[in-house]
C-alpha positions in Angstrom: 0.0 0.0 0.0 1.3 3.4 -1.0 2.2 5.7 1.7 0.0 9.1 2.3 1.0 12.0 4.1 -0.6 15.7 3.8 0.7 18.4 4.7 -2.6 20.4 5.7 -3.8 24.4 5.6 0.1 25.8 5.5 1.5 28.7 3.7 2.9 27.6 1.2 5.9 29.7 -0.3 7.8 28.5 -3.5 9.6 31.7 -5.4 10.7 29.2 -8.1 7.2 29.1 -8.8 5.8 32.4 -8.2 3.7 30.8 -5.2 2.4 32.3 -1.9 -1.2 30.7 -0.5 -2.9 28.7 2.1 -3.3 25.1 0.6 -2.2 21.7 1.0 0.1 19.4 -0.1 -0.3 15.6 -0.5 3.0 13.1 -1.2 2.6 9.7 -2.3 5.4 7.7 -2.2 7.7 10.0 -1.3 6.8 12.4 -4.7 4.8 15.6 -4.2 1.4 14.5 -5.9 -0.7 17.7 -5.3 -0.1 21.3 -4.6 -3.1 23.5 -4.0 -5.9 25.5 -2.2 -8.6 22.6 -2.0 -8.8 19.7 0.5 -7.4 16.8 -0.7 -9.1 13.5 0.1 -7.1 10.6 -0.6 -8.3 6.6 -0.4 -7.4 4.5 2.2 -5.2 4.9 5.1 -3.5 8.4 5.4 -1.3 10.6 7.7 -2.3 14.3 8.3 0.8 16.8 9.3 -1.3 20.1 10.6 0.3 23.2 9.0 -2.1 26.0 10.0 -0.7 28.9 10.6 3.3 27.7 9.5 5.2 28.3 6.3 5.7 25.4 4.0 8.5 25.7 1.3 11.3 23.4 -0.2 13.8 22.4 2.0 16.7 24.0 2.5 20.0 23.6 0.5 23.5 24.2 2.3 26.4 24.5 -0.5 28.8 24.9 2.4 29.2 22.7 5.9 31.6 20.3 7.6 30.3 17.3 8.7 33.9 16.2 10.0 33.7 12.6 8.5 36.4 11.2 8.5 38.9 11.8 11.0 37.4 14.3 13.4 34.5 12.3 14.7 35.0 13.5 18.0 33.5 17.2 16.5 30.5 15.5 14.2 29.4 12.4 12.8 27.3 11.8 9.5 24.6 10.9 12.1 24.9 13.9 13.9 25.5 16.3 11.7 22.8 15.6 9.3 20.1 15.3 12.1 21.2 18.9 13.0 20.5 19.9 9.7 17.1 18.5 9.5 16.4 20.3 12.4 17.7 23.6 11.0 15.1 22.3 8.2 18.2 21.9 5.9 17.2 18.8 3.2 20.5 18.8 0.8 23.7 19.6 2.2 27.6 19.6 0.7 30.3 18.6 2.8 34.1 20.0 2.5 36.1 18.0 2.1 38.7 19.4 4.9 39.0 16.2 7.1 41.4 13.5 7.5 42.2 12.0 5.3 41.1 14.8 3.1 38.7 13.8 0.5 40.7 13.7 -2.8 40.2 10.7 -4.0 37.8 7.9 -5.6 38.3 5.6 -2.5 37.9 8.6 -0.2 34.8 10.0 -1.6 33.0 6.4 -1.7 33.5 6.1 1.4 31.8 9.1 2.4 28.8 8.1 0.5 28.3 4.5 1.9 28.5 6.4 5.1 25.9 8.7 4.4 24.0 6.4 2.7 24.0 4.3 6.1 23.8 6.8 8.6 21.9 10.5 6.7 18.9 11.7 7.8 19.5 14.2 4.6 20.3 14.0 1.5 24.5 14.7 1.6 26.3 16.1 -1.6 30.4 15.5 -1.6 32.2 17.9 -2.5 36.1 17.8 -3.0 39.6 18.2 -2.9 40.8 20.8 -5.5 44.8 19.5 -5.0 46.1 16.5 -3.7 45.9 16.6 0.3 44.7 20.1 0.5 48.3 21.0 -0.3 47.6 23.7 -2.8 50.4 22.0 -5.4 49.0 19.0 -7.2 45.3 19.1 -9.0 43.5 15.8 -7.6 42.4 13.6 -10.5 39.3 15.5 -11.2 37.6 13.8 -13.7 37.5 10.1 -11.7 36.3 12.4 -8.6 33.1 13.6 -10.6 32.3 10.1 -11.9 32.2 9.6 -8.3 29.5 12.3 -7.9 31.2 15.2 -6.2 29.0 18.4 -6.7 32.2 20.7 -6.7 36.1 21.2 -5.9 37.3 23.3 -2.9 39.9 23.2 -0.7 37.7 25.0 2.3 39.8 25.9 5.3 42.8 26.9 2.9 43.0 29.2 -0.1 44.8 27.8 -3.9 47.5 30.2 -3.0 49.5 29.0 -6.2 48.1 31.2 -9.4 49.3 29.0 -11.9 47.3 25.8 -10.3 44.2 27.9 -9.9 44.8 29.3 -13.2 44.6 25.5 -14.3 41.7 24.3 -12.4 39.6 26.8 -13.5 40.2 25.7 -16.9 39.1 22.5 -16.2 36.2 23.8 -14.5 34.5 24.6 -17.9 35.5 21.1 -19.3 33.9 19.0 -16.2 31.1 21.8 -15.9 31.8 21.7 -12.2 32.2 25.0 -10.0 35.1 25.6 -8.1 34.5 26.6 -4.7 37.4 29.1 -3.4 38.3 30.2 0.5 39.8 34.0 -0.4 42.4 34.4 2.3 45.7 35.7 1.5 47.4 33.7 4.6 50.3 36.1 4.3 48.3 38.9 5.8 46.2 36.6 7.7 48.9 34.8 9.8 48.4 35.0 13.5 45.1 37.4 12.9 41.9 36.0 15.4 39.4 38.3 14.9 38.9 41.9 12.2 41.5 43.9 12.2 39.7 47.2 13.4 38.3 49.0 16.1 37.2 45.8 18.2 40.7 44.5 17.9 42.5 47.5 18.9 40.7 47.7 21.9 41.1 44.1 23.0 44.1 44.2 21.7 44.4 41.0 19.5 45.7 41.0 16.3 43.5 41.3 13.2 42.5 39.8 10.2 42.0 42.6 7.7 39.7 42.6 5.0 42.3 43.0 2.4 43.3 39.2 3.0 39.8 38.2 1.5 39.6 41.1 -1.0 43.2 40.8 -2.8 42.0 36.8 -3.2 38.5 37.8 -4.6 40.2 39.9 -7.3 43.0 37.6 -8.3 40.3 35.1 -8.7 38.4 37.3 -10.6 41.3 37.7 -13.0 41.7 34.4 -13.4 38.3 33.5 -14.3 38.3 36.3 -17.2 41.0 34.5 -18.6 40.0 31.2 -18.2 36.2 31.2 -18.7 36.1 29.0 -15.8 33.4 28.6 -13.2 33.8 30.2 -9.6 31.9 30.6 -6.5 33.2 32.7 -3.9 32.5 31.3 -0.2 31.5 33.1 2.7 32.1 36.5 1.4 32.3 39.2 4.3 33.8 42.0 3.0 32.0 45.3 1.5 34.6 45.7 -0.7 34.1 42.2 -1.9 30.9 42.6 -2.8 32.0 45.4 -5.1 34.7 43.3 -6.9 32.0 40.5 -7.7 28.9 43.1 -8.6 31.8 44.5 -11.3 32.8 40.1 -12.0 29.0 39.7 -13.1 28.4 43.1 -15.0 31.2 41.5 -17.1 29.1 38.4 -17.1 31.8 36.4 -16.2 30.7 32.8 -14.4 30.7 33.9 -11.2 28.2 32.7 -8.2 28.8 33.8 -4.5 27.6 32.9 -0.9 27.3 34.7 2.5 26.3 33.1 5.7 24.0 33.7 8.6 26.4 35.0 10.6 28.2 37.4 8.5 24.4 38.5 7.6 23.4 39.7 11.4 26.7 40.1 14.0 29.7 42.6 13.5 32.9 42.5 15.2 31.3 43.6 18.7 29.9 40.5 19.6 33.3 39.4 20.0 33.8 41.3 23.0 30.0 39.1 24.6 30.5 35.6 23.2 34.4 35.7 23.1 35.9 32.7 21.0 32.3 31.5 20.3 32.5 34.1 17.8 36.2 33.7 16.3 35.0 32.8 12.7 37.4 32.5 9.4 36.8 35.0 8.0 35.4 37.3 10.7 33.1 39.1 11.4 33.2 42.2 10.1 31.8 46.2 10.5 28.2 47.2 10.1 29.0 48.6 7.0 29.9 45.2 5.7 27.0 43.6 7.0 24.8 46.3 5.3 27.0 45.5 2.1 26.4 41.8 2.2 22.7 42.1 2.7 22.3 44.7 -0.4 24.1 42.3 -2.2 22.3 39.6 -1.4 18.7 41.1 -2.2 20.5 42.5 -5.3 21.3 39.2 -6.5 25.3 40.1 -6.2 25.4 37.5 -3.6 23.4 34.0 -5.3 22.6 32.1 -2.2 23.1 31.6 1.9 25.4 29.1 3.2 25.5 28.2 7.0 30.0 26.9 6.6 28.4 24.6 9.7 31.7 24.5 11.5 30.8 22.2 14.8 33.7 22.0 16.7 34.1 20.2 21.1 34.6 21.9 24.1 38.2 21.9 24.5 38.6 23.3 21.0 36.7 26.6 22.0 39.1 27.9 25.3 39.1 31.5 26.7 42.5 31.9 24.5 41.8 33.9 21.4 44.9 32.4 19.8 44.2 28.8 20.7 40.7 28.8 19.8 39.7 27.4 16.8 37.7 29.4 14.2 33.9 28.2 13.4 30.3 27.8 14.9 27.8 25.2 14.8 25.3 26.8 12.4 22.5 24.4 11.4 20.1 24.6 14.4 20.5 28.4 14.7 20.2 29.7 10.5 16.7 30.5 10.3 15.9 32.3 13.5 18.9 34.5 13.2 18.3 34.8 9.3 14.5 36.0 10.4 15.3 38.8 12.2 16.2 40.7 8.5 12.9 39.7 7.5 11.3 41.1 10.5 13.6 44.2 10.4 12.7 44.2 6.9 15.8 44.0 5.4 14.9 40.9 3.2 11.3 39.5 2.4 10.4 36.4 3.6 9.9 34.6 -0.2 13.5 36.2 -0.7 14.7 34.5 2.4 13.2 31.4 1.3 14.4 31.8 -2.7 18.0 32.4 -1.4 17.8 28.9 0.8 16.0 26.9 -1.5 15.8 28.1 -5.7 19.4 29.6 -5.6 21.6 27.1 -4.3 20.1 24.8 -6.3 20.4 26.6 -9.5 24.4 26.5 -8.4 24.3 22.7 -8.1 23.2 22.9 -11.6 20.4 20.5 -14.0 21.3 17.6 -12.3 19.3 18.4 -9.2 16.9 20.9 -11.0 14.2 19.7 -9.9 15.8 20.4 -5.9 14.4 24.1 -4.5 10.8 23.9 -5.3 7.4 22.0 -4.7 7.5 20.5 -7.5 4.5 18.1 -8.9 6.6 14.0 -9.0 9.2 16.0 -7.8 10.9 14.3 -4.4 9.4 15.6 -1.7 12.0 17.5 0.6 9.9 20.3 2.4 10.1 22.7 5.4 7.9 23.6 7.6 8.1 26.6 10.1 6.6 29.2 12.3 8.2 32.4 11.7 6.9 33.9 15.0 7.9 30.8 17.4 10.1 32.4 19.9 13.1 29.9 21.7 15.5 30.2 23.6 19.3 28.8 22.5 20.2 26.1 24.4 23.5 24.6 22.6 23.0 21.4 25.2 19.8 20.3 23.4 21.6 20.4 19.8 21.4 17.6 17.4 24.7 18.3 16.4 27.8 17.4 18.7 29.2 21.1 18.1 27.5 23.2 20.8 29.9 26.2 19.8 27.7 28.7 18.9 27.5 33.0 19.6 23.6 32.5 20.5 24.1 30.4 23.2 21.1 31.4 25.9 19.5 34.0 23.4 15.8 34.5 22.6 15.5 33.7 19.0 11.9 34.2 16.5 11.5 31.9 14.1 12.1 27.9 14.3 11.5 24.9 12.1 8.3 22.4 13.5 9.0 19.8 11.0 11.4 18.4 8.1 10.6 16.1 5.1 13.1 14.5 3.1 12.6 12.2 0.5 8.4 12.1 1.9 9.7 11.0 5.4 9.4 12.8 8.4 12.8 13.1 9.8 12.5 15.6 12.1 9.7 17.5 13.6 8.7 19.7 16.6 7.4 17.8 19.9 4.3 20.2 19.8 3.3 18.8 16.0 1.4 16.0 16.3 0.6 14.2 13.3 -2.7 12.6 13.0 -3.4 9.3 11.4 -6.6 9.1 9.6 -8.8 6.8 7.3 -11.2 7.7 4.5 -14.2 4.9 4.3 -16.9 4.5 2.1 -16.9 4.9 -1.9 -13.3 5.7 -3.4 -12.7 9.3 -3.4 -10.5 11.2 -6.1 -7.7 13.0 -4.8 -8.9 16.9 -5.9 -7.3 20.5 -5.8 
């Protein structure tokens, strides 16, 4: 017998589509079947997920998180990780491949997925190695690695400092079709830097990482990708001045995609001196001018999409230290609520909130998941479901994910997501939704919209 779930009297919201009613949505088999205002009355046995008064769109897409598998288990697991991501209602997410061993190769990247394939609550997309061993010398043997399935090259957590090997991969960026995904640090200017070289640090005295690092790397890319006709997306941008340099990259029409992430969106360098190292972030947070740069650009469409760089990381690795801290927070759990104060500040509209979670990263990924980012009829049904207005407080101990390092820690957050659907099943959902389990008797009755 099939399966039947409906998602019942939500809003649902699907830019891709032009979409924004109350209606319902039925999946069969784990394929969205119907989309629409009218009850929808299914034969037989049936499950009913009650969505009055919540926001129903496509799942999230993350291009950019680290799910630590292999060699830093102790941080994340596959388990872990993508349970964290279907509660931060996160459907499709790309790991880096920064872990050890790195994932540069065939054997490397099959592992991952037999991993995934045994352990994912989500759906998990590899992406790796641009050189051999993150090493920034040898290309990895790119053409085996997409056979594989990788989504897209990076070597995340270090910059291709070498021009003529970035010069190179890009090249062969436009042969495999495959984006290369760039960290823009110059680790010259970088080294021994903790948090923005500005105001914040002078007063704490610690030394800074200033924008230039990211900005000279953003333009050298740039160049590159004029020459090359490669494809590039820029990670985590942060900088206003980056913006600029890749508003000018796509006048040119040069094949250029970008990404900026929750936290770059909504804290500056001052929350540094409240949350201490649970804010030391690569790259950091910046000045309010950047943060108003990075949200222009992203409603302009400068920036394409929003990333979390999910960076979960244990206790020990967070100390008081600013220089033995390590850089990242657990972002999964946390990305709507902090992304949904813009909307209520509005800064962004909700169905571009949405559009930049859902339609944009997918468009990145390319046709081989086009049919990812929408609600879609026989589409796979990957769906979100959230109250925009549900307040919460941050508790980092009741994470999914194993990294409880995060800046909101104790904070009241708006915004929260009550369930996740991946693939038609329910794998997560809110302890207040209740799903009812009902049965239609009597003569058969047409599913209708």
């Amino acid at each position: 017998m099939e399966s039947l779930l409906i998602i019942q009297g939500g809003r649902l919201i699907d830019p891709a589509q032009n979409l924004d009613s109350v209606g319902n949505i039925l999946i069969t088999e784990g394929k969205i079947a119907l989309v629409g205002k009218r009850e929808i009355l299914p034969e037989g046995d049936y499950e009913v997920l009650p969505a009055k008064g919540l926001v129903v769109c496509a799942g999230f897409i993350d291009l950019h998180c680290h799910l630590r598998t292999p060699g830093f288990e102790e941080k994340e697991t596959i388990a872990s990780g993508t349970k964290a991501a279907a509660a931060g209602g996160f459907t499709t997410v790309c790991c880096m491949p920064n872990t050890n061993p790195p994932l540069d190769s065939t054997a490397a990247i099959r592992n991952l997925m037999a991993k995934t394939k045994a352990e994912g609550a989500v759906r998990v997309l590899p992406i790796a190695c641009i050189t051999r061993g993150r090493q920034g010398k040898e290309m990895t043997a790119m053409a085996g690695l997409v056979s594989e399935g990788v989504v897209g090259f990076s070597d995340d957590g270090s910059p291709v400092l070498d021009n003529k090997v970035m010069r190179s991969v890009l090249e062969w960026s436009s042969i495999f079709e495959m984006t290369i995904i760039d960290h823009c640090e110059d680790t010259a200017l970088t080294a021994g830097g903790v948090i923005n070289q500005g105001k914040v640090s002078q007063e704490l005295g610690l030394p800074g990482i200033p924008a230039s690092a990211e900005e000279t790397m953003i333009e050298r890319d740039i160049k590159l990708v004029d020459e090359t006709a490669g494809s590039l997306h820029i990670t985590h941008v942060s900088t206003a001045n980056g913006v600029e340099l890749i508003r000018k990259a796509k006048k040119k029409r040069l094949k250029i995609t970008a990404d900026v992430t929750p936290h770059h969106l909504t804290l500056t360098e001052e929350k540094v001196k409240e949350s201490g190292t649970m804010a030391k972030v690569n790259p950091p947070l910046r000045t309010a001018a950047d943060v108003d740069a990075l949200i222009q650009g992203l409603r302009e469409g400068t920036i394409d999409c929003i990333a979390t760089d999910h960076a979960p990381h244990t206790e020990a690795d967070k100390p008081a230290d600013f220089a033995k801290a390590a850089f990242g927070i657990s972002g999964f759990e946390t990305a709507l609520a902090v992304l949904m104060e813009l909307v209520r500040a509005d800064r962004l509209t909700l169905s571009l909130l949405i559009a930049k979670l859902t339609r944009e990263p997918a468009k990145i990924l390319g046709n081989r998941f086009g049919k990812l980012g929408g609600l879609n009829i026989n589409a796979g049904a990957d769906i979100t479901i959230f109250d925009p207005d549900k307040e919460w407080t941050v508790d980092p101990k009741a994470f999914a994910s194993k990294g409880k390092n995060t800046p909101w820690a104790g904070m009241k957050l708006k915004g929260k997501v009550m369930a996740t659907i991946f693939n038609g099943k329910v794998v997560y959902k809110d302890e207040s939704i209740v799903i009812n389990a009902k049965k239609e008797s009597g003569e058969k009755k047409k599913a209708a919209l």
